[in-house]
C-alpha positions as CSV (number, residue, x, y, z in Angstrom):
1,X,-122.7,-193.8,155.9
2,X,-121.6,-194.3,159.2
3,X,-121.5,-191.1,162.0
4,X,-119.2,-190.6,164.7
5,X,-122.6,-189.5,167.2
6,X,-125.9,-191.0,168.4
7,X,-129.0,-189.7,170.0
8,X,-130.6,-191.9,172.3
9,X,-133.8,-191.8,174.7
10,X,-135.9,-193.8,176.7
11,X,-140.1,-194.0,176.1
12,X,-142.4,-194.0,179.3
13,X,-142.8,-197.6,178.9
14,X,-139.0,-198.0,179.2
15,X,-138.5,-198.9,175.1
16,X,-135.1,-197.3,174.1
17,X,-135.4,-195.5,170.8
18,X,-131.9,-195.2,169.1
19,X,-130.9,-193.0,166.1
20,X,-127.6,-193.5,164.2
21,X,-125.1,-195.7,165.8
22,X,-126.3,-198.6,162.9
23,X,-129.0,-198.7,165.1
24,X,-132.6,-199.6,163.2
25,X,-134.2,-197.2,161.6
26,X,-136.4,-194.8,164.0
27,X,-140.0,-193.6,163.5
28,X,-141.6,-190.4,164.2
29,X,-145.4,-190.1,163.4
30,X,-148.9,-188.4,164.4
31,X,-151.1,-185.9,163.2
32,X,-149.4,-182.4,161.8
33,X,-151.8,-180.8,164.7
34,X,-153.2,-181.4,168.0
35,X,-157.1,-181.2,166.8
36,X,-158.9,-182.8,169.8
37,X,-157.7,-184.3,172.8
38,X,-159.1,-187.5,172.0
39,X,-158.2,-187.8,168.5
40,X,-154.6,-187.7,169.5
41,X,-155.1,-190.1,171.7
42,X,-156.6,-192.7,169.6
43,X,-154.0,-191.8,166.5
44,X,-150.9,-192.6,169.5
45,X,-152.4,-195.7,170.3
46,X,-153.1,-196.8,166.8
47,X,-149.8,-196.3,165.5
48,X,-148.0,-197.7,168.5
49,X,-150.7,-201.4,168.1
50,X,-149.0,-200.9,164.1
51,X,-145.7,-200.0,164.5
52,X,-144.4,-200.6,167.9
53,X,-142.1,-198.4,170.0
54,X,-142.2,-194.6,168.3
55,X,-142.1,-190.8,169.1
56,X,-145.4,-189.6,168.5
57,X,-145.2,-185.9,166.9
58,X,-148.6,-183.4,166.9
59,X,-147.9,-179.3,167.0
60,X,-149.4,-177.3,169.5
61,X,-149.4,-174.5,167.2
62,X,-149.2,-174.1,163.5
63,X,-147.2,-170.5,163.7
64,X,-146.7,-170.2,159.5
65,X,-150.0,-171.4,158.1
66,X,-150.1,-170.3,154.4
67,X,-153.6,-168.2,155.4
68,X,-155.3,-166.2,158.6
69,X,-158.3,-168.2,158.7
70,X,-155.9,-171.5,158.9
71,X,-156.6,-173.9,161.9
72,X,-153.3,-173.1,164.1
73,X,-154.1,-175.5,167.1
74,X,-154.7,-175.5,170.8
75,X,-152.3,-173.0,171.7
76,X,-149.7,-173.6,174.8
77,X,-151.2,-174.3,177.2
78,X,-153.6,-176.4,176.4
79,X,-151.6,-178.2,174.1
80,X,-148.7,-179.2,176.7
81,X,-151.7,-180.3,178.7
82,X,-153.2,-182.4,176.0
83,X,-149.3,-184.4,175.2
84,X,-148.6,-184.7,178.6
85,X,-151.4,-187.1,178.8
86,X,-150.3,-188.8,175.6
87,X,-146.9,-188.9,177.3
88,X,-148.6,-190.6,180.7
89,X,-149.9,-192.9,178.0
90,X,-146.5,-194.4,177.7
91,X,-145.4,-192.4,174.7
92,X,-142.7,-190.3,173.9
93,X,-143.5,-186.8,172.1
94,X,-142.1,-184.1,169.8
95,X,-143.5,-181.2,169.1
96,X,-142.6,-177.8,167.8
97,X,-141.0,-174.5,169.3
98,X,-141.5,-171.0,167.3
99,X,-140.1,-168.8,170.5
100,X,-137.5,-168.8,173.0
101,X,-139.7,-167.9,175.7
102,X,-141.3,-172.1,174.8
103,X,-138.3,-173.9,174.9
104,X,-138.4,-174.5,178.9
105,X,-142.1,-175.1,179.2
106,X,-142.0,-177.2,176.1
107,X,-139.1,-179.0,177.7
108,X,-141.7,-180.3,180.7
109,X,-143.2,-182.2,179.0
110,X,-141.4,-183.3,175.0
111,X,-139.0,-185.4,174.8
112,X,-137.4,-183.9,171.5
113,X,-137.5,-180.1,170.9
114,X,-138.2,-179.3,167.0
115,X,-137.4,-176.0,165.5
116,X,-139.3,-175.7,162.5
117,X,-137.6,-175.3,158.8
118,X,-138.3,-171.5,158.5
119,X,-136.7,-170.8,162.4
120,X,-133.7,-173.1,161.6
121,X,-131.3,-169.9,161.5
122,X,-133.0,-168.4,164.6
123,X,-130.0,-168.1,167.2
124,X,-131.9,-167.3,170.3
125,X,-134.0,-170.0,169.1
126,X,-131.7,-172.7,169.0
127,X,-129.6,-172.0,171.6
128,X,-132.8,-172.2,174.1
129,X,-133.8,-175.2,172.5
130,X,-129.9,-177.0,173.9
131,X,-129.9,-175.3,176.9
132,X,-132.9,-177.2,177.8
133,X,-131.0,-180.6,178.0
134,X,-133.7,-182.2,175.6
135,X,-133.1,-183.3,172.1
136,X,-133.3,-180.9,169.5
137,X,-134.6,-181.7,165.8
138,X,-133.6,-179.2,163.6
139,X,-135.6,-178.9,160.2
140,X,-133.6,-177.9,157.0
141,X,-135.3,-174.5,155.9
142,X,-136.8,-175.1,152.7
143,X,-133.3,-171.9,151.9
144,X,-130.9,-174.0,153.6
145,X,-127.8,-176.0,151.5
146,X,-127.2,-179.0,153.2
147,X,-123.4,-177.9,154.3
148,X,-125.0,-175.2,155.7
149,X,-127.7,-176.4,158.5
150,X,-124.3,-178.1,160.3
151,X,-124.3,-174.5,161.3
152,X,-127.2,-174.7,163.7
153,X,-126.6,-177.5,164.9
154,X,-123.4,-175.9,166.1
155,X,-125.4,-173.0,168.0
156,X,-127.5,-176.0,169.4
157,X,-124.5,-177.2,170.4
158,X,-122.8,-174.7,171.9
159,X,-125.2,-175.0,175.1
160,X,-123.0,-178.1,175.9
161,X,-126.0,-180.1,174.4
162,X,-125.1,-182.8,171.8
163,X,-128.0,-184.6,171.6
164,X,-129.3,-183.5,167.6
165,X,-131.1,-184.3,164.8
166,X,-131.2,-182.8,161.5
167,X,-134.0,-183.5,159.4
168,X,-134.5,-183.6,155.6
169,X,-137.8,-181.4,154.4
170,X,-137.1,-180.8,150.8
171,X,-135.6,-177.5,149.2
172,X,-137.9,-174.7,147.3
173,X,-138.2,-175.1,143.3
174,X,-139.8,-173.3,141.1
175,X,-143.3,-171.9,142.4
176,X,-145.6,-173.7,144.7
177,X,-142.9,-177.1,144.6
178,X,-140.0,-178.8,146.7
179,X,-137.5,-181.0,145.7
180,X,-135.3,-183.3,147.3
181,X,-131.8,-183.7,146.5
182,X,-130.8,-187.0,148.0
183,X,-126.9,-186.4,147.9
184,X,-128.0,-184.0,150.8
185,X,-128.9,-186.8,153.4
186,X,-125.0,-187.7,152.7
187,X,-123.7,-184.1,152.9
188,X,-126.1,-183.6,156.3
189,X,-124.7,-186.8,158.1
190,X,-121.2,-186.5,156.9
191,X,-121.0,-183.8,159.7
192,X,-121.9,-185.7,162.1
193,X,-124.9,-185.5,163.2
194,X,-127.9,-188.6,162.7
195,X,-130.6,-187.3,159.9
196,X,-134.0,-187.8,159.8
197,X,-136.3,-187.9,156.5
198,X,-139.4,-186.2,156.4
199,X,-141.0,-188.5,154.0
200,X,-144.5,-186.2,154.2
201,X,-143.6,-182.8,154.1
202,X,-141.4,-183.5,151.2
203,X,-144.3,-184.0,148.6
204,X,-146.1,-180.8,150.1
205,X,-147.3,-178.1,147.3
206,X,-146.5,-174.8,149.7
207,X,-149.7,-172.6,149.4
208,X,-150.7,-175.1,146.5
209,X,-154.3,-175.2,147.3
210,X,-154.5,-170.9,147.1
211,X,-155.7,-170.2,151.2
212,X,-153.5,-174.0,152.3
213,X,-151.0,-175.9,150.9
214,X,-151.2,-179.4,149.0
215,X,-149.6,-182.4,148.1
216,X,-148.8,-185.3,146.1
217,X,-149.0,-188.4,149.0
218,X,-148.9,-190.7,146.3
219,X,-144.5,-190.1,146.4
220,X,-144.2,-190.2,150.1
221,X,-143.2,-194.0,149.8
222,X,-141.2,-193.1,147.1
223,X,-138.9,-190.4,148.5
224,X,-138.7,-192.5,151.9
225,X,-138.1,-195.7,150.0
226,X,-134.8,-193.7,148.4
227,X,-134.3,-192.0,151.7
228,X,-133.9,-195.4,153.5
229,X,-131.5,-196.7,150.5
230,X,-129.1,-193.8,151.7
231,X,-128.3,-195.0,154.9
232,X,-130.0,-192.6,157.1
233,X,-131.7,-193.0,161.2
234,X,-134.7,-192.2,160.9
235,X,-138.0,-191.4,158.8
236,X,-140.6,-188.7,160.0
237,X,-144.0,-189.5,158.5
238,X,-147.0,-187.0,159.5
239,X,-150.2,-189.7,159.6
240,X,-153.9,-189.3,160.0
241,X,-156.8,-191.6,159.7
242,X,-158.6,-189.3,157.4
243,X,-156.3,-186.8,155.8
244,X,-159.2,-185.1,153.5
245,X,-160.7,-184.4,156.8
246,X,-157.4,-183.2,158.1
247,X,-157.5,-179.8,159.8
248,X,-153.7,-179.1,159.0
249,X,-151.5,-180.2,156.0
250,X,-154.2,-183.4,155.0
251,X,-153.3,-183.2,151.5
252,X,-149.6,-184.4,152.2
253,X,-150.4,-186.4,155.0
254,X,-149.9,-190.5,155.1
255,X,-153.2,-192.8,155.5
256,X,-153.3,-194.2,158.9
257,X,-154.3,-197.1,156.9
258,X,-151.2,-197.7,154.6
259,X,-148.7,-197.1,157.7
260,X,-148.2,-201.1,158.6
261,X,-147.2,-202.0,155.1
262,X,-145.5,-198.6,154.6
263,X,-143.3,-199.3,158.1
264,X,-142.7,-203.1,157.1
265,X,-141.0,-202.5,153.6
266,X,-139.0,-199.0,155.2
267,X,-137.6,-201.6,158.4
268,X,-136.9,-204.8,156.0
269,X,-134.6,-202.1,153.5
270,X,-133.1,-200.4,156.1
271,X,-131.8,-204.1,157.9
272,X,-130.6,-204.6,154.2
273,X,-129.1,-201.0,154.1
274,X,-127.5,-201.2,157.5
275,X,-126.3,-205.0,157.1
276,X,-124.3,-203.9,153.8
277,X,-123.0,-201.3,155.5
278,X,-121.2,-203.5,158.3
279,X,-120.1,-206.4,155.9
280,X,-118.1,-202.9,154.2
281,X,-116.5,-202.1,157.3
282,X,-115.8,-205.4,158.6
């Protein structure tokens, strides 16, 4: 499945992370929220000893938690604070937007902007988001056809910013459920643009659990296994060392524990993937 573009960006240590191009699979990983300063710390540095270079991804804020009473974060503030130490740690960081008014601030200190699946139509959104210069990872909406979310990426793009991602979440089915259609990985990168799988929040129950939503972890290898097969650049994994003590979406989260093996089979099927794929162009 070859694309005509290619994000790429440089980590604080100076490792270059590549996606599309043919280049190797990416990975994007950390914690669905920032819940200490130090746990962050210690869950960037463990997946970095396991997997080597990586953009480490924790939220700031969890703006659409299914209740009230759900933990939401550090706010702002605090959180930029928080990553840019992670980032003077020698690691480059994603992390969400849910307002215009956070895209420039934001942009201090990320290295890739992500507008969450529900905000993937919002126009003023977006269009911050590019005119900040910094990658933008755009999220399917759970709504969204995958011949549709091209159309955001054009409003990202429309800044004079090129530098996108769109990335795979699953689609709403039935009640309480998400499916993933994998001829939409295809559809999404035939315009153009790299695609990212997000191998956790695809087996996540929305509002499953009555007050929080739940999972089914035991398919995230699975899903990412048939993600990889596809052909696509890049695999977004949320990871915590003890997801049942998780303060934010534990229940779909991946085992910090199972991430070496999980990252070893993803890279070895993807050099196969990728290798195929040159010998048919050659």
């Amino acid at each position: 499945m070859p694309n005509s573009k290619s994000v790429e960006l440089t980590t604080p240590r100076g490792d270059i992370i590549s996606f599309g191009g043919g280049a190797p699979i990416a990975l994007i990983a950390g914690p669905c929220v920032i819940e200490s300063e130090r746990h962050v710390h210690f869950m960037a540095h463990a997946i970095r000893e396991i997997a080597g270079p990586f953009i480490f991804k924790a939220s700031f804020d969890k703006a659409n938690r299914t209740s009230l009473s759900g933990f939401r974060g550090p706010g702002l503030k605090e959180g930029l604070r928080i990553l840019a130490g992670v980032k003077a740690a020698g690691h480059a960081i994603l992390t969400d937007i849910h307002e215009p008014c956070q895209a420039a601030p934001v942009a201090e200190v990320a290295d890739i902007l992500q507008i969450p699946a529900f905000l993937c139509r919002q126009t003023d959104l977006l269009v911050e988001a590019g005119r900040t210069g910094r990658t933008v990872n755009i999220k399917k909406g759970q709504f969204v056809a995958p011949h549709d979310i091209q159309r955001a990426a054009e409003k990202v793009a429309s800044t004079g910013n090129d530098k996108i991602l769109l990335t795979e979440r699953g689609s709403s089915f039935g009640y309480n459920n998400l499916v993933v259609d994998m001829r939409g990985l295809k559809i999404m990168r035939d315009s153009g643009w790299p695609v990212i799988f997000d191998a956790t929040h695809s087996v996540q129950l929305p509002s499953g659990a009555g007050g929080a939503s739940g999972g089914q972890p035991e398919f995230i290898e699975p899903l990412a296994r048939a993600a990889v097969a596809v052909g696509i650049d890049g695999i977004f994994v949320e990871v915590h060392d003890h997801p049942e003590k998780a303060l934010s979406d534990g229940p779909n989260a991946l085992r910090l524990s199972l991430l070496a093996a999980f990252w070893s089979r993803l890279r070895a099927l993807d050099a196969l993937v990728k290798s195929h794929q040159e010998a048919l162009h050659d």
